[in-house]
C-alpha positions in Angstrom: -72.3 83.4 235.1 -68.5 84.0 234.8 -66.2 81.1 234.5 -62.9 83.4 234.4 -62.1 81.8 237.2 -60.9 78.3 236.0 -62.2 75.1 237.0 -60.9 72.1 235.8 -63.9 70.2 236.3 -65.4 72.2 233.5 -63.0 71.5 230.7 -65.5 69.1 228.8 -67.9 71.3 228.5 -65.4 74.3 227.4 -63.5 72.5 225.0 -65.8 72.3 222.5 -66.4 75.8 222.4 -62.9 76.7 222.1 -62.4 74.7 219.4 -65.2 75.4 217.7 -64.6 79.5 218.1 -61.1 80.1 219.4 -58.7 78.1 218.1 -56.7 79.1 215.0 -57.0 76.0 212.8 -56.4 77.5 209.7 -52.7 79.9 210.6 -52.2 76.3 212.1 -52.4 74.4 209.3 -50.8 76.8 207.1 -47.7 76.8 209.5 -47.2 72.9 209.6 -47.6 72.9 205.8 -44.6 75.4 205.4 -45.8 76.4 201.8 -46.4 72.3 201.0 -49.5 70.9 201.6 -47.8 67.6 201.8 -45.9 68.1 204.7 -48.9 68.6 206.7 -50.3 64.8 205.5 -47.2 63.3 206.2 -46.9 64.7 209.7 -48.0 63.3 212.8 -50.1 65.1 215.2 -51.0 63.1 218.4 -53.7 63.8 220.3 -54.5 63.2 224.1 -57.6 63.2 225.4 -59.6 63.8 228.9 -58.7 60.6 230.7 -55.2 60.1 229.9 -56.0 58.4 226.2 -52.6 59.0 223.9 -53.7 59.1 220.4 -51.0 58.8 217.9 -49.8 58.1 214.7 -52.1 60.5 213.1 -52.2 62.8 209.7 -54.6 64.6 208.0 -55.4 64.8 204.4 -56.7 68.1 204.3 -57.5 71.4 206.8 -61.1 70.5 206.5 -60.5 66.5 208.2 -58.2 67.6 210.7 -60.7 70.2 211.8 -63.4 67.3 212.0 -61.2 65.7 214.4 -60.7 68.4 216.7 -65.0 68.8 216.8 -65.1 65.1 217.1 -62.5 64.6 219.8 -61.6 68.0 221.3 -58.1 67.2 222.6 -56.9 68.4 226.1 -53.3 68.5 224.3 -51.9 68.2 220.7 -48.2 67.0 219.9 -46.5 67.4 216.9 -44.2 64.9 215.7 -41.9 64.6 212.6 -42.5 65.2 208.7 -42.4 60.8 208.0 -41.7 59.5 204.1 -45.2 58.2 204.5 -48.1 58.8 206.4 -47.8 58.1 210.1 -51.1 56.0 209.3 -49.6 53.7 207.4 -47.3 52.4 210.6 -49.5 48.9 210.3 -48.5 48.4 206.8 -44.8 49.9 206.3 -41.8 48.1 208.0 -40.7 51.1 209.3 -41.6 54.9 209.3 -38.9 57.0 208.6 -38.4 60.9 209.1 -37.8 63.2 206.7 -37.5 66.8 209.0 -38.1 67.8 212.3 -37.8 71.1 213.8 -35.6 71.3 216.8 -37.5 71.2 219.7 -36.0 72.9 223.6 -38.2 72.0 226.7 -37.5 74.8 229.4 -39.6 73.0 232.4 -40.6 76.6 234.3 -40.8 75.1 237.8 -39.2 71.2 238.3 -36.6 72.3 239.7 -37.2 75.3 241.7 -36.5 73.8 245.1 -32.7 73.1 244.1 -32.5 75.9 241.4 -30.6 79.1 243.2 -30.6 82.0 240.3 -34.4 82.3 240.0 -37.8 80.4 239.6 -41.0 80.3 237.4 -41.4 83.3 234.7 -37.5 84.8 235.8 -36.3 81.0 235.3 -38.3 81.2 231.7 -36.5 84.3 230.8 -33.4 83.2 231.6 -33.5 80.0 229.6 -34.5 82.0 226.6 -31.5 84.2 226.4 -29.1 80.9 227.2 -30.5 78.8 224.1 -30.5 81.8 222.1 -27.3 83.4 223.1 -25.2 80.7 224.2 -26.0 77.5 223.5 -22.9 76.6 220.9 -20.4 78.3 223.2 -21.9 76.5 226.5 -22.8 73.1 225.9 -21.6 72.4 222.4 -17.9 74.1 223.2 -17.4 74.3 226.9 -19.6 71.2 228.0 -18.5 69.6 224.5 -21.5 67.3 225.1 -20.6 64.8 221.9 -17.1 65.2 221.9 -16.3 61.3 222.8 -17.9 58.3 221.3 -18.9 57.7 224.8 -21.3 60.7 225.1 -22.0 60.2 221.7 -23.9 56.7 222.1 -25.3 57.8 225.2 -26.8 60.7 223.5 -28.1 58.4 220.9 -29.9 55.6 223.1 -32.6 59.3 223.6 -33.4 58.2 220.2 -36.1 55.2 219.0 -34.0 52.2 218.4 -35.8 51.5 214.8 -34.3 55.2 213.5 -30.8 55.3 215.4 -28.8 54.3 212.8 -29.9 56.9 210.4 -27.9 59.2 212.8 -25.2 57.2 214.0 -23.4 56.7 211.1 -23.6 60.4 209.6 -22.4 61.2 213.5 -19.5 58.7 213.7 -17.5 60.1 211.1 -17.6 63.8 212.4 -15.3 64.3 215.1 -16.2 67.6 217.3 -20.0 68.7 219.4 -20.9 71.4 216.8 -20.3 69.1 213.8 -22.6 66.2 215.6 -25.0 68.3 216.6 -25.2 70.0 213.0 -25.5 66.6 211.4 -28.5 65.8 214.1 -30.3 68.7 213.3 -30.2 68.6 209.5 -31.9 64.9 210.1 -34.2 64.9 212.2 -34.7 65.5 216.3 -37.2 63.1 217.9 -38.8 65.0 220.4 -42.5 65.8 220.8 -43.9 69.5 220.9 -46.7 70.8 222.6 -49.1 72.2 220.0 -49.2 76.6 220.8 -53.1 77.1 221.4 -53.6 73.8 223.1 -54.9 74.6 226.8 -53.1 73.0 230.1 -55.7 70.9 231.8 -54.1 71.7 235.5 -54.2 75.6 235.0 -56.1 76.1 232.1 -53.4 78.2 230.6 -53.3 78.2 226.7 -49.7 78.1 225.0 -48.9 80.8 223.3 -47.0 81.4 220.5 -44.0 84.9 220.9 -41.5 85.8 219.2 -38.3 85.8 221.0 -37.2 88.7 220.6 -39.3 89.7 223.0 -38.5 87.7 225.4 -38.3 90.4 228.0 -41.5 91.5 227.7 -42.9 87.8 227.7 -44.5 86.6 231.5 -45.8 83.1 231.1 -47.7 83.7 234.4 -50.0 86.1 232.7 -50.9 83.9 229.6 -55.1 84.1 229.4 -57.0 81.2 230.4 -59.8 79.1 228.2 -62.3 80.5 231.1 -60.9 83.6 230.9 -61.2 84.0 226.9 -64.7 82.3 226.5 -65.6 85.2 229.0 -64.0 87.7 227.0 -66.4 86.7 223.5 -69.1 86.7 226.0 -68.4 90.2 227.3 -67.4 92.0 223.8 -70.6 90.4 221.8 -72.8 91.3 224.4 -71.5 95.3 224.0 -71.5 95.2 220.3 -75.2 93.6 220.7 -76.0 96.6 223.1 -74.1 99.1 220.7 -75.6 97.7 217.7 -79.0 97.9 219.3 -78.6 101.6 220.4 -77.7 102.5 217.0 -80.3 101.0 214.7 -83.0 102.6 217.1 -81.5 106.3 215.6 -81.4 104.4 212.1 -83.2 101.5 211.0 -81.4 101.1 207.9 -78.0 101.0 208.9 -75.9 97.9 208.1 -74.9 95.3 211.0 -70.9 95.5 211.5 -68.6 93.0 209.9 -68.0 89.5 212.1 -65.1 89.8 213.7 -63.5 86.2 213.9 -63.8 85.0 217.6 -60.1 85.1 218.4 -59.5 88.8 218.0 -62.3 89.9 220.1 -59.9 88.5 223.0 -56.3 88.8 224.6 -55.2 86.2 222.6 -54.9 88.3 219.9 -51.3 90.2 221.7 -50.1 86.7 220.9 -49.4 87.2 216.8 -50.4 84.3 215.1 -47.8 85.3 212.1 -45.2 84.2 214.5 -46.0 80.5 213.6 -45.5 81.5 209.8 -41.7 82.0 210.2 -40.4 78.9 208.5 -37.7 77.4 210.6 -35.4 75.4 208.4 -33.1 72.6 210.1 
């Protein structure tokens, strides 16, 4: 039976199989460990589970022992948190974890604000933001809306950060007078937000995030991103052609080779969303 069309009741049971055949554990290791396998066991990656349960504070020694915590606890939604001197494990036993590097993070909500947002909504709204952060961000809220310009904005802008790492930024900030200089000096440190893991799965719409590259932005509609129902059904529909294929073709020759195993991924329309765009190393 088809389950393209997505029923959230079903997550448990699809879950485990797109973890266990879909998602791209080792392009996402190899992104988080930016060339350093270090990195990755020093990062935190927090899980939440069906239910609501928040799992955080964890890292992972190896590809191989985060993958037997996705197959033991199949997450309806990763998080990935900072690069910490020491492993986010050792929070119990360290006075205080500190960062080392973050990436800098920008959450475009596509549809919170629809009912009072005039210029567009949903994927145009998506668009739009897009071209702002990567067009004009310095010139319209660094220089125009000069959002750290006074002490006043300043501190306000810092009580977004945890109280225990706040002064590694406030003193570096203090002494620089203008928005882009702050804002420079934040993001060389370290910016405290959490990021949705690409290739988790939204448990509302079933939707997986998808990596793109931006500079495609145009040609990017978040309203057509695939499904977990709708890839599962996509595996299920292309092995059960090559099967048929395969079948037709060993009854002209018996000694012909079976074809090469195409890794799960690629047989679906997931595979439009390049994986090698999680490779580009962003430095901040």
């Amino acid at each position: 039976m088809s389950c393209s069309v997505y029923n959230e009741d079903y997550l448990p049971d699809l879950l485990p199989l797109y973890y266990r055949r879909i998602f791209p554990q080792a392009v996402f290791y190899k992104w988080l460990c930016y060339g350093d396998p270090t990195k990755f066991n020093k990062r935190e990656i927090s899980f939440t589970l069906i239910g609501d349960v928040y799992i955080r504070y964890q890292s992972f020694n190896t590809l191989e022992e985060f993958v037997q915590a996705l197959h033991k606890k199949f997450p309806i939604k990763m998080d990935i948190g900072a690069v910490y001197k020491d492993r986010p494990q050792l929070k119990t036993s360290v006075n205080v974890l500190i960062p080392v590097e973050r990436e800098v993070v920008f959450d475009i909500d596509m549809t919170d604000y629809d009912e009072v947002r005039t210029c567009c909504s949903g994927a145009d709204h998506f668009r739009r933001a897009l071209k702002i952060v990567d067009e004009y961000f310095d010139k319209a809220i660094l220089v125009e809306q000069d959002i750290l310009g006074t002490d006043e904005r300043l501190e306000e802008f810092l009580n977004n950060i945890e109280e225990d790492i706040r002064p590694l930024f406030k003193e570096t900030m203090q002494n620089l007078h203008t928005s882009e200089q702050r804002w420079n000096a934040f993001t060389n440190t370290f910016q405290k937000l959490s990021r949705e893991a690409p290739f988790c799965v939204h448990p509302k719409t079933g939707k997986i995030s998808v990596p793109f590259d931006p500079k495609y932005v145009d040609h990017f509609d978040p309203s057509f991103v695939p499904t977990i129902s709708q890839v599962i059904d996509e595996i299920n529909a292309y092995d059960a052609q090559t099967k048929q294929q395969e079948q037709s073709l060993q009854e002209k020759d018996a000694e012909l080779t079976p074809s090469v195993k195409i890794r799960d991924y690629k047989k679906t329309s997931l595979l439009k969303y390049d994986c090698k765009v999680l490779l580009l190393k962003v430095k901040v």
